[in-house]
N, C-alpha and C positions, 0 to 999 in steps of 0.2 A: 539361292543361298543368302542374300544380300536382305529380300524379304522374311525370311525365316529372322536371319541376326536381327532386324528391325524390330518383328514381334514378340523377341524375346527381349531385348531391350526394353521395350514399353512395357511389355510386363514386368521386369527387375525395378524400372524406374515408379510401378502404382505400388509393387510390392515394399520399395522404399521408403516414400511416400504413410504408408501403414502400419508397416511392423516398430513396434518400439511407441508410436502415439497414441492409440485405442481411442481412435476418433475425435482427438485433440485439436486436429484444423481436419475442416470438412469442403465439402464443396469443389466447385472447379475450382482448377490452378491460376487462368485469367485473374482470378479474385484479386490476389495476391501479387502475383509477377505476370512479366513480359519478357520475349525472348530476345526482341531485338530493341525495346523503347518506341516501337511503329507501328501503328495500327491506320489504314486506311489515308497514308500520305503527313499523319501527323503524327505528335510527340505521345506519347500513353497519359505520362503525367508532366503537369504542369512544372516541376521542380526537374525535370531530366531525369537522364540516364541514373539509376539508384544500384548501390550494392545490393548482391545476393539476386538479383533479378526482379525486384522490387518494384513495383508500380508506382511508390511511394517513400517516402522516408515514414520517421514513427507516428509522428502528429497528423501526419496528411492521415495514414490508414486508420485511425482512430479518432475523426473530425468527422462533423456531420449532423443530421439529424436525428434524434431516436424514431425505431420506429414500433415504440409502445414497450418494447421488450430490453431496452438498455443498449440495443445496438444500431449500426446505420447502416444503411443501404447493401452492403457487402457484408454482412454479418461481423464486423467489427465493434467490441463493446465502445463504446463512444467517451471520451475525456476532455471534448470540445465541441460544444453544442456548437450548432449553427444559429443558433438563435436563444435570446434570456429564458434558463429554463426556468426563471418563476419563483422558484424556489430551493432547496435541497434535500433529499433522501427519498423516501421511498415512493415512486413512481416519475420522479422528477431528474433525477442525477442514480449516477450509480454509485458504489461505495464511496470511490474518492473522491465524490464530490465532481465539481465540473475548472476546466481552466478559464471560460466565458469569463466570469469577473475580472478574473485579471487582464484580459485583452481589450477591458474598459474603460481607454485613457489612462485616468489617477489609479488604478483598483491594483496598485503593489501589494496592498496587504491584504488582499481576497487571497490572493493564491503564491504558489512557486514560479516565480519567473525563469521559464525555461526555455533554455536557447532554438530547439527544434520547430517552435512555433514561430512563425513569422510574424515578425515584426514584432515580438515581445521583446523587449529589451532591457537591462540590468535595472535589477530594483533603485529608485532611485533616492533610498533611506541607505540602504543596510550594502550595497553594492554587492559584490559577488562572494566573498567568502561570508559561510552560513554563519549568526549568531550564535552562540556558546562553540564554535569550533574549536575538536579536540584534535592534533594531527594526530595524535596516538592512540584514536580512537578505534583505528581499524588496522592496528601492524599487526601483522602474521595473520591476515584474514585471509581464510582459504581460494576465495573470490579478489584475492588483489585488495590495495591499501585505496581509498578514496584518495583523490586530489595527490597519488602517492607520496603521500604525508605529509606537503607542503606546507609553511609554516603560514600559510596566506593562497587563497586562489588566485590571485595577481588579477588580468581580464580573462579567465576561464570560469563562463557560465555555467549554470545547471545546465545538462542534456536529459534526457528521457532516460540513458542508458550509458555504459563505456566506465571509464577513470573517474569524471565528473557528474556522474550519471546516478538514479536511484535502481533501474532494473540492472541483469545480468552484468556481466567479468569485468570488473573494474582495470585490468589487465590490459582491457583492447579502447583504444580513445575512442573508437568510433562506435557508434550507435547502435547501429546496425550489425558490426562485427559480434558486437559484446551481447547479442541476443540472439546469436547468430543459430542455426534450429532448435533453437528453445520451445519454439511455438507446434512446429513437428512431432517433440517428444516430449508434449506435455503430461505428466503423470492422470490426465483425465480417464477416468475410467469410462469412460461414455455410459452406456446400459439404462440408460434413464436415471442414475443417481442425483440425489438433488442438491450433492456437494462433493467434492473429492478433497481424499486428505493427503497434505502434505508434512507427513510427519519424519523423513529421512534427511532431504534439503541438500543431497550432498553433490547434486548439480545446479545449473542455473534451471533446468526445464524442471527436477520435481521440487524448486524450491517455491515458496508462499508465492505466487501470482510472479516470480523471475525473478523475485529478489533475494538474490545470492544468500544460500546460508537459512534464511527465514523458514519456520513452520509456521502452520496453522491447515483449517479446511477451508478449501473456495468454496462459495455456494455458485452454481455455474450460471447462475442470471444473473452473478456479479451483484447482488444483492438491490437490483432495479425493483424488483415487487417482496422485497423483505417480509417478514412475519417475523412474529417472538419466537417459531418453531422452523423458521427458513432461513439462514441468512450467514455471512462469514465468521467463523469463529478464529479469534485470533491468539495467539499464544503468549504464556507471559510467566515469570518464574519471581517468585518471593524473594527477590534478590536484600539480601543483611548483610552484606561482605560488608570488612570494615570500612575497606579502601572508598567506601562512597561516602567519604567525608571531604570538607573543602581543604587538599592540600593539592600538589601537585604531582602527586602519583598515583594517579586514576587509574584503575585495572577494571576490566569488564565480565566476569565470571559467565554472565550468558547472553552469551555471541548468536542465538536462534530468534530468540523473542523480538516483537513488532515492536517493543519500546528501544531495543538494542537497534534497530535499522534505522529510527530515527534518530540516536543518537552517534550513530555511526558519521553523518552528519553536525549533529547537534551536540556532540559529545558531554559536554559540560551541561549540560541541562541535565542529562541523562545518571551520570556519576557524582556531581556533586551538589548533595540536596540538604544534607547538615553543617553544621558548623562546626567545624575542627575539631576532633577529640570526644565530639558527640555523639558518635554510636548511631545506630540506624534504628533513634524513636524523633519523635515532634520533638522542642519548634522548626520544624521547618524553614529552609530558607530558601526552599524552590518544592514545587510540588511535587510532591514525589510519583515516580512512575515504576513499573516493576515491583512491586509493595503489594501486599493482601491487602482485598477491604476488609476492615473490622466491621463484625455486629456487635458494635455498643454503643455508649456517649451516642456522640453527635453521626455517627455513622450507621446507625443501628436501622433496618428494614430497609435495605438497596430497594430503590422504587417506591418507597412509600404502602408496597405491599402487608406490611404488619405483623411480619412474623421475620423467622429466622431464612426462609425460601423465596425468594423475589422471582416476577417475574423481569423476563430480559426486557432491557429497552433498546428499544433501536435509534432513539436520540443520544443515548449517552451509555454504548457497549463497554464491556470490561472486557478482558484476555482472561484464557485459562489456564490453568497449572499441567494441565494434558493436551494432545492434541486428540480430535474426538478422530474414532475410524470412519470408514464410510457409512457403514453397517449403524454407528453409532447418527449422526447427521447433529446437522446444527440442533441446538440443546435452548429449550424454552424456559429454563428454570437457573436461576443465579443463588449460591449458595455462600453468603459473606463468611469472611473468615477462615475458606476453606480454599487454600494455599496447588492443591498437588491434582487434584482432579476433574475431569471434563465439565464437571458442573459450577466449579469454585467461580474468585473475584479476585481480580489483578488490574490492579491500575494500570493504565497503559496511556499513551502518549494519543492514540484515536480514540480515548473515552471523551477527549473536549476539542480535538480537531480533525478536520479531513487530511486529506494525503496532499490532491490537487487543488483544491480550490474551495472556495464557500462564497453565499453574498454577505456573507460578517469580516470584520478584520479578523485578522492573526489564522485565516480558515477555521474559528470555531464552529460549533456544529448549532449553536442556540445565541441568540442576541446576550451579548454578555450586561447592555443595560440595565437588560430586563430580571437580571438576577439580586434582588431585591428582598433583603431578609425579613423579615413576619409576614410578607405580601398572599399568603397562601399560594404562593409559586410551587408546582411537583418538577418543572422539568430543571432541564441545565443541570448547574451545579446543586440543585438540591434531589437530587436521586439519589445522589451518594450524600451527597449532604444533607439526612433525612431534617434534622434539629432547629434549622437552621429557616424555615420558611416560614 
């Protein structure tokens, strides 16, 4: 009887394990967790005993080498090389870039100084509450209030995840809690698709890569071997409300899009980009994010392409006004001006920076020097800035 209950047990626990992920996390359980923190007389992981049964905390399991394909040793996409990857984007970092810079001494302004990584410590410019912090930037968010609405981060660092955190439920402080089987029931469709979309968001597991709330399609190589026809497409809404003028009652109409996660954060970057009573056209007093590109003036042929159809860049992506289906996959063709569908151009907050890290300051994605008007420069800011090189 005792072996019967056993073997249905271990069946209930593979059957657990599967239903609801569609091959989301693969592989042995070792991978990931330990049952007791003991293997062979010592500790599993060098950091100890970890919640959820965890080998690791978030940094340890996502630290390492690549190995050619965006991940390390354990099949974990990597966000901490073990070594300078050289350079950034495709075949070198994955989307967000990498944290190695920042763990480079002085390199505050390579990356996000985040607490989970050892021995990275509070930036020593800007200290711990983010630049343009909005408190009001995330009340009534379905995922819990950042920093829960603090008027200042006091000494609470970035985490990876949690209250303080960029992934999963801002709700749980802890790291680990706030992402807690997210990665089980990841909305992956496995099947060989070469992106899966997250167009619902209304967990942490089928939201944009676990960030609560977010759509968009992952490319599932995490966009390590990118192509114009391969790669993450990210979401993004022609935001005109009026409320994105410089007063002090900033409203966020779209709470899904990657420019809204960063501003969830950043808040004042994100909402106030005119000057009072301005209306949502130029001059500009911060660059605007969530905005259509135009094809005209000085914005006219996105990429230098020479028509009203650009191809995508993978130096300097835009957000779309849909999110594409699976069926539909990351899209090689950029349509200025065109606000609401899978093809269109949306400004977004990772058209000129990484998430994690860069070797440039501020994490952009192109040496900001080098952006030099008549130089016959195509990349950086003259992709969208066709006029202007």
């Amino acid at each position: 009887m005792r072996k019967s209950f056993l073997v249905l047990f271990f069946a209930f626990f593979a059957l657990a394990l599967t239903v609801g992920s569609a091959n989301a996390v693969t592989g042995q359980c070792s991978g990931c967790h330990t049952m007791h923190d003991s293997q062979g007389g010592a500790g599993v992981g060098a950091a100890g005993a970890q919640g959820q049964l965890l080998n690791s905390g978030c940094a340890g399991c996502h630290t390492g080498t690549h190995d050619g394909d965006g991940k390390n040793s354990f099949g974990a996409p990597v966000v901490l090389d073990g070594a300078d990857p050289t350079g950034q984007g495709n075949g070198l970092t994955n989307a967000g870039g990498d944290f190695w810079w920042v763990t480079q001494g002085s390199g505050d302004a390579k990356g996000h100084n985040v607490a989970d990584i050892t021995g990275l410590g509070v930036d020593g410019t800007i200290g711990t509450t983010p630049p343009g912090w909005d408190p009001d930037a995330t009340s009534g968010h379905a995922f819990s209030q950042v920093a829960t609405g603090a008027a200042s981060w006091g000494a609470n660092q970035l985490t990876c995840a949690g209250t303080y955190g960029c992934h999963g439920d801002r709700g749980q402080a802890n790291s680990l809690l706030a992402i807690s089987t997210s990665h089980h029931n990841n909305a992956d469709t496995g099947g060989g698709v070469s992106a899966t979309s997250a167009s619902t968001s209304d967990t942490i597991a089928n939201s944009y890569r676990f960030l609560g709330g977010i759509m968009g399609l992952e490319n599932v190589g995490w966009n390590w071997s990118e192509t114009t026809s391969s790669h993450n497409e990210y979401y993004g809404q022609a935001n005109t409300d009026a409320e994105r003028d410089d007063d002090t009652t900033d409203t966020y109409e779209d709470t899904d899009t990657m420019s809204y996660f960063c501003g969830q954060c950043h808040g004042f970057f994100h909402s106030r980009i005119v000057a009072s009573g301005a209306g949502i056209t130029s001059p500009w007093v911060r660059h605007p994010t969530d905005i259509v590109l135009p094809n005209s003036g000085g914005y006219a042929n996105y990429n230098n392409d020479g028509g009203p159809i650009g191809s995508y860049s993978l130096s300097v992506p835009i957000a779309r006004g849909a999110v594409a289906t699976n069926a539909q996959g990351s899209r090689s063709t950029v349509i200025a001006n065109d606000s609401s569908t899978v093809d269109g151009a949306i400004v977004m907050c990772l058209s000129c920076h990484r998430a994690h890290g860069s070797p440039e300051d501020d994490l952009l994605r192109f040496t900001y020097s080098n952006m030099v008007v008549g130089n016959s420069n195509t990349t950086g800011c003259f992709v969208c800035h066709t006029d202007k090189n």
